[in-house]
NULUMDO-489706 format. One line per 5 residues: their letters; for each residue x, z, y of C-alpha. Coordinates in Angstrom, 2 decimals, always signed. Each point is the difference from the previous one (the first is absolute). Layout:
A> X/Z/Y | ...
***
This chain:
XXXXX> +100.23/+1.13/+66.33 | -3.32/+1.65/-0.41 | +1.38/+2.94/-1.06 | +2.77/-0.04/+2.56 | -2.27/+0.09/+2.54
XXXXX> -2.80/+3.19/-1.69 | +3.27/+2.28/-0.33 | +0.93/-0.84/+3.71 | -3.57/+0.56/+0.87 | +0.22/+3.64/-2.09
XXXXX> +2.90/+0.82/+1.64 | -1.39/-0.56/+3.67 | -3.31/+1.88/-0.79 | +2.19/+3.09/-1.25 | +2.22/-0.09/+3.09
XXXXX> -3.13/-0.09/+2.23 | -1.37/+2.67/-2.17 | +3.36/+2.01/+0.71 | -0.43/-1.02/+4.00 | -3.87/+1.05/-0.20
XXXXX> +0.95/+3.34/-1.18 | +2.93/+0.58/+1.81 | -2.51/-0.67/+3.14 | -2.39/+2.57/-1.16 | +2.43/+2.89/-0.44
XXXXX> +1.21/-1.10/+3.47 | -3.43/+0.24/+1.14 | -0.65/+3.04/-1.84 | +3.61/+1.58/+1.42 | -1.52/-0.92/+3.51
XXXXX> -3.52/+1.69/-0.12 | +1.97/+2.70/-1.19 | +1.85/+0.43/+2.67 | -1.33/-1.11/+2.74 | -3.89/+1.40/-0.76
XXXXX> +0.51/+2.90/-3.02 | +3.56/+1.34/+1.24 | -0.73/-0.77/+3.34 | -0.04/+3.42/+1.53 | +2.50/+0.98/-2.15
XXXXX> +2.76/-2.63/+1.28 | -0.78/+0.33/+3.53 | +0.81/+3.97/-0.63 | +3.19/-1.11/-1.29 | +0.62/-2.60/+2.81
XXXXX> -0.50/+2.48/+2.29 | +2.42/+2.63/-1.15 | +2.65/-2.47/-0.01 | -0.82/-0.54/+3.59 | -0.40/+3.68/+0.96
XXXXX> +1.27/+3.31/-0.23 | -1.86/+3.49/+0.21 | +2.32/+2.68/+2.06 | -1.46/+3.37/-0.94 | +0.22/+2.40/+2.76
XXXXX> -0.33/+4.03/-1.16 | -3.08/+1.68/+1.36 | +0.76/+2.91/+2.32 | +0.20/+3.30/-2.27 | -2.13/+2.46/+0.69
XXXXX> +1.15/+2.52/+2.48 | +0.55/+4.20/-0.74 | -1.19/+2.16/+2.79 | +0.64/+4.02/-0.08 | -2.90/+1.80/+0.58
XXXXX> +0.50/-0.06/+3.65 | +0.28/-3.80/-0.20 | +3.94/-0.79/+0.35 | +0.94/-2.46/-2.00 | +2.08/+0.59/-2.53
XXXXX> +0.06/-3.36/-1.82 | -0.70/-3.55/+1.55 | +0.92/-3.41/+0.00 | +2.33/-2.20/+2.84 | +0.53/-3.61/-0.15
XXXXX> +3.21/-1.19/-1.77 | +1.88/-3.58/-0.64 | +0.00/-1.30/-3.93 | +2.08/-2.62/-0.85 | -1.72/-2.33/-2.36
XXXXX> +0.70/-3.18/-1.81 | -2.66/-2.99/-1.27 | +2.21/-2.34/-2.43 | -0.82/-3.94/-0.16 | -2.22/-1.47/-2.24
XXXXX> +0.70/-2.80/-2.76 | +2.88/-2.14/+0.42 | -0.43/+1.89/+3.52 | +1.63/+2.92/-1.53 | +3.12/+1.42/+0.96
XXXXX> +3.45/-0.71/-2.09 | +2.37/+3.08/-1.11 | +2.73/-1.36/+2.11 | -2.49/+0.47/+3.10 | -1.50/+3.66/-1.08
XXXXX> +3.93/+0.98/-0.27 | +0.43/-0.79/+3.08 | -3.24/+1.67/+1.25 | +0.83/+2.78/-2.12 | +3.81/+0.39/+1.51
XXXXX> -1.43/-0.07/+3.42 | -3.11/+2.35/-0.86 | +2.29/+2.38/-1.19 | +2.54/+0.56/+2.55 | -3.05/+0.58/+2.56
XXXXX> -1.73/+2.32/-1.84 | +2.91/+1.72/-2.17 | -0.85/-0.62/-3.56 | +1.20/-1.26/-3.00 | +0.28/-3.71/+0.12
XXXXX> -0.94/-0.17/-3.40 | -2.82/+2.45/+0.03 | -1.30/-2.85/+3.47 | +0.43/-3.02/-2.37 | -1.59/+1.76/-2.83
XXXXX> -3.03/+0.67/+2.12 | +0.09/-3.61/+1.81 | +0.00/-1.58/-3.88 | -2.99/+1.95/-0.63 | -2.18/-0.93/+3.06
XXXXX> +1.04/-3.77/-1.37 | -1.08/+0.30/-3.26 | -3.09/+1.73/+0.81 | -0.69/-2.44/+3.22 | -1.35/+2.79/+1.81
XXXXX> +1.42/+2.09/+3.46 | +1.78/+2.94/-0.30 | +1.48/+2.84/+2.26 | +3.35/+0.66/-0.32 | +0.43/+2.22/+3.13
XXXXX> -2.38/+2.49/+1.33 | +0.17/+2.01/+3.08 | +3.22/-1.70/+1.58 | +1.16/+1.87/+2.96 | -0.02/-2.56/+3.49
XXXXX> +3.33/-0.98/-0.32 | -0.02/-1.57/-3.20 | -3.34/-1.67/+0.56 | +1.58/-1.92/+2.90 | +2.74/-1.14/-2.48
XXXXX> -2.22/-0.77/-2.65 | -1.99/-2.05/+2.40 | +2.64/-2.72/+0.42 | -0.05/-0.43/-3.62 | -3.10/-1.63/+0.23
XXXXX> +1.14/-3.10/+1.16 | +2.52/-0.70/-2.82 | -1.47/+0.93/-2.65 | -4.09/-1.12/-0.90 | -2.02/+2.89/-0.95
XXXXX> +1.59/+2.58/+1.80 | -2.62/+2.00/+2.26 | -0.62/+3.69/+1.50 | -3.11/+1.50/+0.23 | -1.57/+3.50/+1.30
XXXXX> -2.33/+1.97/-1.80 | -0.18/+3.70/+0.30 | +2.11/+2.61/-1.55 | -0.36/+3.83/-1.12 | +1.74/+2.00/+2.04
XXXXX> +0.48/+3.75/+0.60 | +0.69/+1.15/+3.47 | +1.76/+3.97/-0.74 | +1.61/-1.41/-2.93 | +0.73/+2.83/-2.37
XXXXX> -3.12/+1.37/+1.19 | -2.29/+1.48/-3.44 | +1.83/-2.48/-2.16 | -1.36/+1.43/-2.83 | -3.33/+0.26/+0.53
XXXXX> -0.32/-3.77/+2.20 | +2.12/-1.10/-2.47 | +1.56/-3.40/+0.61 | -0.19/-4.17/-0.99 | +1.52/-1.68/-2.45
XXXXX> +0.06/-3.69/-1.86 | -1.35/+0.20/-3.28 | +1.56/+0.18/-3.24 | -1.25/-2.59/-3.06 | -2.54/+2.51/-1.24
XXXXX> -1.92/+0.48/+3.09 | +0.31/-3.98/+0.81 | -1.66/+0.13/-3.51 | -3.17/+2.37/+1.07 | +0.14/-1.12/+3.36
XXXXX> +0.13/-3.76/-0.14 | -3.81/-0.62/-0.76 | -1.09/+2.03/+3.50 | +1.59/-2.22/+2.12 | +3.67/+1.28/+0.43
XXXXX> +2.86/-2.28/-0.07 | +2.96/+0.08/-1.76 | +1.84/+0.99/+3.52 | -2.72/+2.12/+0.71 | +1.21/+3.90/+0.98
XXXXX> -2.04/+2.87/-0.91 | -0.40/+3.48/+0.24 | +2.65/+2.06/-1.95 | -0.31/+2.78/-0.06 | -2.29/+3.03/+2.12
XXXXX> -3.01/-1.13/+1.95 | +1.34/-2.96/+0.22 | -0.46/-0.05/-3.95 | -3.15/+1.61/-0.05 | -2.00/-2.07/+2.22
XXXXX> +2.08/-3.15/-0.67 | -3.90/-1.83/-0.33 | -1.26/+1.51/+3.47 | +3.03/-0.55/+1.78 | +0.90/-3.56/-0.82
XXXXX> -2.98/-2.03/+1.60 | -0.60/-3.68/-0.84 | +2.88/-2.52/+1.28 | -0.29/-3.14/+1.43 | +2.02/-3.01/+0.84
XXXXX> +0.90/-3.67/+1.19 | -0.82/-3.03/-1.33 | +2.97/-2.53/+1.27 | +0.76/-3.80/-0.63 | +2.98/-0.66/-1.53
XXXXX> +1.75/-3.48/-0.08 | +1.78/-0.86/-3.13 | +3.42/+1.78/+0.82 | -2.30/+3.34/+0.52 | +0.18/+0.17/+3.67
XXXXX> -2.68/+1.87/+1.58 | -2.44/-2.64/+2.65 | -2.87/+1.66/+0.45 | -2.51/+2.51/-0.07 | -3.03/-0.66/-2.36
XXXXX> -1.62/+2.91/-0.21 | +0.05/+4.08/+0.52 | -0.80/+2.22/-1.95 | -0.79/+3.49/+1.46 | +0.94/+2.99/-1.64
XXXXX> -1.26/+2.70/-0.13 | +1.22/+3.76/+0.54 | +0.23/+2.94/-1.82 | -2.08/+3.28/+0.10 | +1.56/+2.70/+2.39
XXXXX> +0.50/+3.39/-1.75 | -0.06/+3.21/+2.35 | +1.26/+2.70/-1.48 | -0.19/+4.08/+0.23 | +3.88/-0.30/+0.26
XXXXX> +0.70/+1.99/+3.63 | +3.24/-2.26/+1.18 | +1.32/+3.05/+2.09 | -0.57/+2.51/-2.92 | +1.82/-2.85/-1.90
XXXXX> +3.34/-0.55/+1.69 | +0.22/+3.65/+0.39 | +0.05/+0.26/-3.90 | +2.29/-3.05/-0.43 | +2.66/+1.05/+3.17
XXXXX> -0.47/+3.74/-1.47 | +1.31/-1.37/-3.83 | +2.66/-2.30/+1.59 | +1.90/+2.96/+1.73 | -0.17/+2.19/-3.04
XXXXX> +3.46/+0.17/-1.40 | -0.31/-1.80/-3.16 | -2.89/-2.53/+1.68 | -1.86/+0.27/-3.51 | -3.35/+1.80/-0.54
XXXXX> -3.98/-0.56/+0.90 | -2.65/+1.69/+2.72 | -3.61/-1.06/-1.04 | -2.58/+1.03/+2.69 | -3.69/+0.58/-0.43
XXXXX> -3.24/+0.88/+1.95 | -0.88/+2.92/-2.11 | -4.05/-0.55/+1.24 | +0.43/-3.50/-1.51 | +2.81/-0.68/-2.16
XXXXX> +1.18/-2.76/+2.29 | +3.74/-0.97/+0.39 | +1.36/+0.85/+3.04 | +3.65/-0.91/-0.94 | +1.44/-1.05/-3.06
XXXXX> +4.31/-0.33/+0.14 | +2.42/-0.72/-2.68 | +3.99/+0.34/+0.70 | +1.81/-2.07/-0.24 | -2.08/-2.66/+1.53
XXXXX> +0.68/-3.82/+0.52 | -0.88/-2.83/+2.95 | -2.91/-2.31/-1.59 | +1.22/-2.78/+2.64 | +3.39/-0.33/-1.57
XXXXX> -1.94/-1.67/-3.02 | -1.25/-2.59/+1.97 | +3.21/-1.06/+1.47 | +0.94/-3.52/+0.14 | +3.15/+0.71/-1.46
XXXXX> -0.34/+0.00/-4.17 | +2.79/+2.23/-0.32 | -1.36/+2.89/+3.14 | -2.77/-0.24/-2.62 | +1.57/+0.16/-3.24
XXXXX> +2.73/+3.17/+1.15 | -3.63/+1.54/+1.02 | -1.90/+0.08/-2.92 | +3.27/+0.51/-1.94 | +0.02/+3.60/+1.37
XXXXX> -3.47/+0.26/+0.89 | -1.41/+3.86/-0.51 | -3.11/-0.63/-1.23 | -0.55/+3.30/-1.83 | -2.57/+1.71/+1.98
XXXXX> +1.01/+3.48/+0.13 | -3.29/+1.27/+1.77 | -2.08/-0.83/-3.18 | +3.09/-0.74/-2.93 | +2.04/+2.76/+0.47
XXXXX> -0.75/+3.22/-1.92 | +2.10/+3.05/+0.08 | +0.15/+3.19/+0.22 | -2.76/+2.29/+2.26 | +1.96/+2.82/+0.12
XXXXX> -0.98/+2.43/+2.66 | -2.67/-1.91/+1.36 | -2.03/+0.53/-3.49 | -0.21/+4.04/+1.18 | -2.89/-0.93/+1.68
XXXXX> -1.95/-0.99/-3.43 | +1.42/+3.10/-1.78 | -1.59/+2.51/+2.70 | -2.85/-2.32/+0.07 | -0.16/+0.80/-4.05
XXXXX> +0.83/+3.53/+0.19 | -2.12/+1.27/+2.79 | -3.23/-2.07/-0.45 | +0.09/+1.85/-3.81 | +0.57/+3.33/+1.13
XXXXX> +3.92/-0.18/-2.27 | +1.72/+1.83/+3.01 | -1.27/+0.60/+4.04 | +1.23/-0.57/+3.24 | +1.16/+3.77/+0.42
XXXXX> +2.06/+0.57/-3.46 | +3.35/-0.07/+1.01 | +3.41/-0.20/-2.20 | +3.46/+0.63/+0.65 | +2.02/-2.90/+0.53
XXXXX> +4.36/+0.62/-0.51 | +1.20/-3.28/-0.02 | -1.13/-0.95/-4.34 | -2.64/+0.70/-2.22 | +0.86/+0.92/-3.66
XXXXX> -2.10/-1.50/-2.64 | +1.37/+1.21/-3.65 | +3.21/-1.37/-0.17 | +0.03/-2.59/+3.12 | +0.15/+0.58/+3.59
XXXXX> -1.70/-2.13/+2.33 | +1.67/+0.17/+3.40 | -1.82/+0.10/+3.34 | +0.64/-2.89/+2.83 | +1.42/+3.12/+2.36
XXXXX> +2.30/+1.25/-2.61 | +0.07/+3.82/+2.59 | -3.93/+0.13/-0.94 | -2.66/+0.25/+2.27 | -0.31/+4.17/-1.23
XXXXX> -4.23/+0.62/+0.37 | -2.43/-2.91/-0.16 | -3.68/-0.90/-0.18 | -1.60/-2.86/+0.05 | +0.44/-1.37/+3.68
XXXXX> +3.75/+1.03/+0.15 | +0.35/-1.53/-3.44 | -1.32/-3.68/+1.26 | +1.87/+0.67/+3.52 | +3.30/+0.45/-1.41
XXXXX> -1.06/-1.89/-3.25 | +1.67/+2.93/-2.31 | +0.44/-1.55/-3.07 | -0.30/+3.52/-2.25 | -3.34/+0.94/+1.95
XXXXX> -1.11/-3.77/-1.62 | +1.98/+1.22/-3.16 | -1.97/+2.79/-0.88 | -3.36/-1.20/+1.65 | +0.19/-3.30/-2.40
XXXXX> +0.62/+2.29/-2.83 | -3.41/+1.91/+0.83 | -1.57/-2.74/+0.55 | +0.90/-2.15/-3.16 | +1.15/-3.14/-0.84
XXXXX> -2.98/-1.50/-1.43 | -2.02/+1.15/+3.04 | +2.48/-1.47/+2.62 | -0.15/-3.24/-1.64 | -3.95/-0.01/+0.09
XXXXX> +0.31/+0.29/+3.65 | +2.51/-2.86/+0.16 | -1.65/-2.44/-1.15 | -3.43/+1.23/+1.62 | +2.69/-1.04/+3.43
XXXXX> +0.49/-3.52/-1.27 | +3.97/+0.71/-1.99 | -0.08/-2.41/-2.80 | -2.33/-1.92/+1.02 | -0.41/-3.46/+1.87
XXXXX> -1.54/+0.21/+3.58 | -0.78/-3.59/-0.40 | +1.51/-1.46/+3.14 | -0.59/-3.46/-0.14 | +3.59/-0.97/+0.03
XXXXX> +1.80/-1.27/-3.31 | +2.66/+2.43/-1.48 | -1.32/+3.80/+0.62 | +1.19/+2.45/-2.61 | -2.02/+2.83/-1.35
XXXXX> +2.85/+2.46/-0.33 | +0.29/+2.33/-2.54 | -1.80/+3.02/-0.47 | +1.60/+3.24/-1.73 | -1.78/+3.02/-1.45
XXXXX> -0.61/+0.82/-3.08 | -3.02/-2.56/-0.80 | +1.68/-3.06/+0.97 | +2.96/+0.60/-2.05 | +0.26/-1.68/-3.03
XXXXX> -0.66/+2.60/-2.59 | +3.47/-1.45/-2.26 | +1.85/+1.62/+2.67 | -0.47/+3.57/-1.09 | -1.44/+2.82/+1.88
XXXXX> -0.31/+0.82/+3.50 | +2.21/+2.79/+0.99 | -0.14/+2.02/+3.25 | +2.97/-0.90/+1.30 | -1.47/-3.63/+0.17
XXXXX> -3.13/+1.86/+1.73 | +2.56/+1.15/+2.90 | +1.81/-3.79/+0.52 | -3.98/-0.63/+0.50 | -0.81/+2.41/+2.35
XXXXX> +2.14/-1.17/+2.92 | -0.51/-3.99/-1.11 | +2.63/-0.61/-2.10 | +0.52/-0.95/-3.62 | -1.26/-3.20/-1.31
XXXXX> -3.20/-0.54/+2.56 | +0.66/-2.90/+2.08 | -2.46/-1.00/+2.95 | +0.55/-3.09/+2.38 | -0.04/+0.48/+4.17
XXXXX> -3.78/-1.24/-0.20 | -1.67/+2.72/-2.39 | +1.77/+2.68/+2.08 | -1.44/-1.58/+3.30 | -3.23/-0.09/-1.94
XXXXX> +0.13/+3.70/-1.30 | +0.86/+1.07/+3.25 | -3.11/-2.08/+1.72 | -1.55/+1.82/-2.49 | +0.81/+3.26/+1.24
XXXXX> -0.47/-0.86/+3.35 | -3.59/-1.20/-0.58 | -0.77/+3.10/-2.17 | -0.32/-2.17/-3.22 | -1.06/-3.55/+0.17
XXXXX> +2.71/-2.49/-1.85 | -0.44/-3.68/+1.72 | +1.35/-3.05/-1.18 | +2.94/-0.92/+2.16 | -1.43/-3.20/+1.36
XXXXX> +1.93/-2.51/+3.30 | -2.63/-2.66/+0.47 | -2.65/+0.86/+3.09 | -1.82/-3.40/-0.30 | +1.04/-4.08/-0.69
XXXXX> -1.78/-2.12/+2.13 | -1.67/-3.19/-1.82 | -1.62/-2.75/+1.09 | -3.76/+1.06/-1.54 | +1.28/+4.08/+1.62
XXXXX> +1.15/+2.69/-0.28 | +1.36/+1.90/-2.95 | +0.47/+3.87/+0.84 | +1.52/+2.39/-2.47 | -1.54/+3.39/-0.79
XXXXX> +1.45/+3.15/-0.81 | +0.27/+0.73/-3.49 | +0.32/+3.54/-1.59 | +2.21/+0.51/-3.20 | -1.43/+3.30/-0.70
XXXXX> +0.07/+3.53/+1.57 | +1.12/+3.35/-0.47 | -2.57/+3.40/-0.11 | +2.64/+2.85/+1.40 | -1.69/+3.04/+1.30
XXXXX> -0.05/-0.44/+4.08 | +2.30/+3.16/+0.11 | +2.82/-1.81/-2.33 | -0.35/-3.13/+2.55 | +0.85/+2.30/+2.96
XXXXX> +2.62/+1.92/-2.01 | +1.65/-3.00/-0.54 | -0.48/-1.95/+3.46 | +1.37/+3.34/+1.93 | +2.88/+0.09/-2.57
XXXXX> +1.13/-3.06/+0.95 | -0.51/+1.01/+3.91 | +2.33/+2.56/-0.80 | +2.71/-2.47/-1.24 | -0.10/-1.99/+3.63
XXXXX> -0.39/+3.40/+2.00 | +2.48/+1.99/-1.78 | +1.12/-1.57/-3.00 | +2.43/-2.72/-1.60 | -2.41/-2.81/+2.12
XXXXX> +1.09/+0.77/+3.74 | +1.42/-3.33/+0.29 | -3.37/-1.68/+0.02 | -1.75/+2.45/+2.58 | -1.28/-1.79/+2.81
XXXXX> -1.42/+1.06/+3.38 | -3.77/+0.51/+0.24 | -0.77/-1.52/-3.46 | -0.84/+1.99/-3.10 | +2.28/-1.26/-2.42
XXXXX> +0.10/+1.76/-3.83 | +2.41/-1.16/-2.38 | +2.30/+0.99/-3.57 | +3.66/-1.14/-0.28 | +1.08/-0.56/-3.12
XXXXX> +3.97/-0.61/-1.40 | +0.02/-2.01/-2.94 | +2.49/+1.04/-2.30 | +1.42/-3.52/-1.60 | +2.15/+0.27/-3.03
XXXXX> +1.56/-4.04/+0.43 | +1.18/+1.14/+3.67 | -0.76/+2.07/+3.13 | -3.41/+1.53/+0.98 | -2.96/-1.78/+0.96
XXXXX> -1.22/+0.97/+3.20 | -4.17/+0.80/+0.22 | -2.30/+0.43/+2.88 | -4.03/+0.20/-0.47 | -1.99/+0.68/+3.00
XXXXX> -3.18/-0.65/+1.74 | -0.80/+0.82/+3.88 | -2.89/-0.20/+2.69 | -0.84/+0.58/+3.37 | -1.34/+3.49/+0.51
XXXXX> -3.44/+0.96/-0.39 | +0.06/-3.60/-1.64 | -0.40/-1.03/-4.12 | +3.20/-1.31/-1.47 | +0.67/-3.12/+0.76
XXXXX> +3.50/-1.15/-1.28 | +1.70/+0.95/-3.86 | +3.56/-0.99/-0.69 | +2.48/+0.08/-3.05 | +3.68/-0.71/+1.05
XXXXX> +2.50/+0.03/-2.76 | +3.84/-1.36/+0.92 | +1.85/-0.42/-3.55 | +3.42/+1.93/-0.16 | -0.93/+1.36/+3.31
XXXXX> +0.53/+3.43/-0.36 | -2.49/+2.41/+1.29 | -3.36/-0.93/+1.22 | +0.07/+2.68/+2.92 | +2.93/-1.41/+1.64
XXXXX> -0.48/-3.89/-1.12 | -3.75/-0.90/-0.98 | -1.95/+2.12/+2.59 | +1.44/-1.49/+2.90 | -1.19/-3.28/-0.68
XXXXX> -3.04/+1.57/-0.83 | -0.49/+1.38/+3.56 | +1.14/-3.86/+1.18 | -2.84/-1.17/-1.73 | -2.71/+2.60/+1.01
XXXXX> +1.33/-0.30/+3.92 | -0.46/-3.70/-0.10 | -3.41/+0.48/-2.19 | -0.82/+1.89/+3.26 | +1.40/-1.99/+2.20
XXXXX> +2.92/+2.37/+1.30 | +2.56/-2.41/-1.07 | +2.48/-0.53/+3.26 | +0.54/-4.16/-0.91 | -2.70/-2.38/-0.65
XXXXX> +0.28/-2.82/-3.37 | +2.69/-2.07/+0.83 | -0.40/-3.74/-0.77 | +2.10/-1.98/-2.29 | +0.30/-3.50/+1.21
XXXXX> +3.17/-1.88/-2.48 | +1.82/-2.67/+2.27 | -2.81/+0.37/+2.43 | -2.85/-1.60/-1.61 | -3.64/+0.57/+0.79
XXXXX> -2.93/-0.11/-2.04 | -2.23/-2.76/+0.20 | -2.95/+0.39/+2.45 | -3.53/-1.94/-0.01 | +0.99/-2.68/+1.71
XXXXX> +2.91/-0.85/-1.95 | -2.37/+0.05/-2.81 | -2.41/-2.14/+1.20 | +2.82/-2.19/+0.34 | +1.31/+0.10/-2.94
***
């Protein structure tokens, strides 16, 4: 009995000692939670009760130099969704019905909806599924809202481009991102729905552009309806960038390329005192706007087909006639031949065994040095080269800038390829003089894009200072102003008698010569065409030029090239005198504006408001 009742007595001191511990775990679960994870939990509690609603920051705007804006932002619907929470959370029978619905409003996939709806579930965090929804399907989207919970519209402001196809390559345009630059990106605040700067300016001052966004704090009850406003969070906008970009100089360039008759080529502008860009085109050219359509598939036939090769800074051909201008440069600044000595010219030029034919197969008969530029005779060049030399004619090229970066800031510029006898690989054998004539009137293997040949010929025009091609005037930040400086690439030492030898030889070619297509009316306008020859098709068509007011220092320098054109007296100077009448302003029409479905960017008080 005695025992009976010590082994009861164990038992009920073991089960007390079970209940005593059990209690002090408990106790030691609470003061966890409620005093050591205190902060932590009430985090959690309150994202379970709320939901943040990111609104993009107004992008910084692009201003020409004259301070037309080029690039801004105007407020635009996004449909978004916030998903349940916990046993709150949404079955697959109701996001199929949400995704059905979704889908027939905004005309996607509804697999490609559901897929996205799933996500926002398992992630318990809003997404967008819609962006920039015209009025019309707001309204209808709006009525959605009362069926299904978590359905909700909100503004925010958009990047938009009022003249459209307006310097598409150098603005560039916005994009989403892909999973490599979510990867850089994600740790500097960007979201995974977050759109960026793709390409151009856009691109390449993604980080002063994009400002700081902000957004709204809401309640949500457990079905993820929005109740209230907690809190606001303002954002804050990007830097403005004004550029040296002249918008009338601009559309000129961009009109003058769209006319041509196979609407590809480049015309790169400069301000020979500076180096600053003026106008920078490439044909054919595409409508930023169209990818940031609401519709998926606008957006995806866009960038399917988008031209993004810049031919202004990528392309590199031929610089046939146009290169003249560095052979005389060559041969006259070293005494290999003068302005007086005149040849023959029937029609060819016999070299050994070859012939090399002129451009005017009936010859130009007796020529010198300013007939030979005006009527660009092609044997004058022939034997003038050959006096000259190869080896010195390719000095002088690259003293220009040929082969050579000019270091725009812009990603893609090719160098070219320079051809003379040094920069051939040796393992190709000797030079030969026939090779030596090709060279002399810019043909061969030497390759130059539209922006060395605007820089050679600002080089000219300035009498021997290369600039860096530069579009940025100044960014505004918050802390100031950042203003960019001229920068010089190098110069050229020609005797002052081979610079006016050359400048009046290329007055001849407007007053008299293959360039009478781009004379203009009490301007001084100097200029080479060139004619490409192109052995995968027809001709490309060249026009170099530069022009000022009289009594005035130049003030404008052009390169217009139109692939397959032809020849560039009949095709590229004309929209060379286009550009250099609106440079002056002598253009007839002022910019038009391009306003899709009649939209208008967002002013300051919409801002605020946003």
């Amino acid at each position: 009995m005695i025992q009976g009742h010590q082994a009861l007595h164990s038992r009920l001191n073991f089960i007390w000692a079970v209940i005593y511990a059990a209690g002090c775990m408990l106790g030691l679960r609470l003061i966890q939670l409620q005093i050591l994870q205190k902060g932590e939990y009430r985090l959690e509690a309150e994202r379970n009760r709320t939901q943040m609603i990111h609104q993009t920051a107004p992008r910084g705007r692009i201003y020409d130099r004259k301070g037309l804006a080029l690039a801004t932002n105007r407020p635009a619907f996004s449909l978004i969704y916030l998903p349940g929470k916990g046993k709150d959370r949404p079955d697959i029978k109701l996001l199929k019905a949400l995704a059905a619905d979704l889908a027939i409003q905004l005309k996607q996939d509804p697999g490609a909806v559901l897929e996205r709806l799933q996500e926002a579930v398992k992630e318990e965090t809003a997404i967008r599924l819609a962006e920039n929804l015209p009025s019309k399907t707001m309204f209808r989207l709006s009525e959605l809202k009362t069926i299904y919970p978590g359905v909700d519209l909100v503004v925010e402001a958009r990047r938009y481009y009022p003249f459209g196809r307006f310097a598409s390559h150098l603005i560039g345009y916005m994009g989403k991102m892909d999973p490599r630059s979510w990867r850089q990106l994600k740790k500097e605040g960007y979201r995974v729905d977050s759109r960026i700067g793709r390409m151009g300016i856009e691109q390449l001052l993604e980080k002063e552009l994009r400002g700081r966004d902000g957004g709204i704090r809401m309640e949500v009850d457990a079905q993820g309806r929005l109740k209230r406003m907690l809190e606001r969070i303002d954002w804050v906008a990007g830097s403005n960038v004004y550029l040296t970009l002249d918008a009338a100089v601009q559309r000129a360039a961009d009109e003058g390329l769209r006319k041509s008759a196979t609407n590809r080529g480049a015309v790169v502008a400069l301000d020979p005192r500076n180096g600053a860009i003026l106008a920078l085109s490439s044909a054919p050219d595409f409508d930023p706007n169209a990818l940031l359509s609401s519709d998926p598939e606008e957006v995806k036939r866009t960038a399917a087909t988008l031209p993004e090769f810049n031919h202004a800074i990528s392309g590199a051909y031929p610089p046939g006639s146009a290169f003249k201008l560095i052979v005389g440069a060559a041969g006259l600044n070293e005494g290999r031949f003068s302005t007086q000595e005149s040849i023959y010219c029937p029609g060819y030029f016999e070299l050994g065994r070859r012939v090399f034919l002129c451009h005017e197969h009936k010859g130009h008969k007796n020529v010198s040095w300013l007939t030979g530029m005006a009527k660009s005779c092609d044997v004058y060049f022939y034997q003038m080269g050959l006096k000259t030399g190869a080896s010195l004619i390719e000095r002088y090229a690259k003293m220009f800038g040929l082969g050579e970066l000019t270091r725009i800031a812009l990603k893609g510029e090719k160098k070219g390829n320079l051809f003379g006898p040094e920069s051939r690989p040796k393992a190709r054998g000797p030079w030969y003089e026939g090779e030596t004539a090709n060279l002399s009137i810019g043909q061969g293997e030497l390759l130059a894009t539209p922006i060395q040949m605007a820089v050679m010929t600002a080089a000219i025009a300035n009498k021997g200072t290369l600039w860096r091609p530069h579009f940025t005037e100044r960014i505004n930040y918050a802390s100031g102003d950042y203003v960019q400086l001229p920068e010089r690439l190098g110069s050229i030492n020609l005797k002052e008698e081979t610079w006016m030898n050359v400048q009046e030889s290329m007055q001849m070619v407007i007053s008299s010569g293959t360039g009478k297509a781009a004379a203009i009316a009490g301007i001084d306008v100097r200029g080479k065409t060139g004619t490409a020859q192109n052995p995968a098709g027809d001709d490309h068509a060249w026009f170099v030029s530069y022009a000022s007011r009289a009594g005035e220092a130049p003030s404008i320098a052009l390169a217009v090239i139109v692939e397959n054109g032809g020849h560039g007296s009949s095709v590229a100077a004309p929209i060379a005198r286009e550009v250099i009448k609106a440079y002056f302003g002598l253009s007839e029409s002022p910019t038009k504006r391009y306003e899709p479905h009649g939209a208008r960017p967002i002013g300051p008080e919409t801002a605020r408001a946003l």
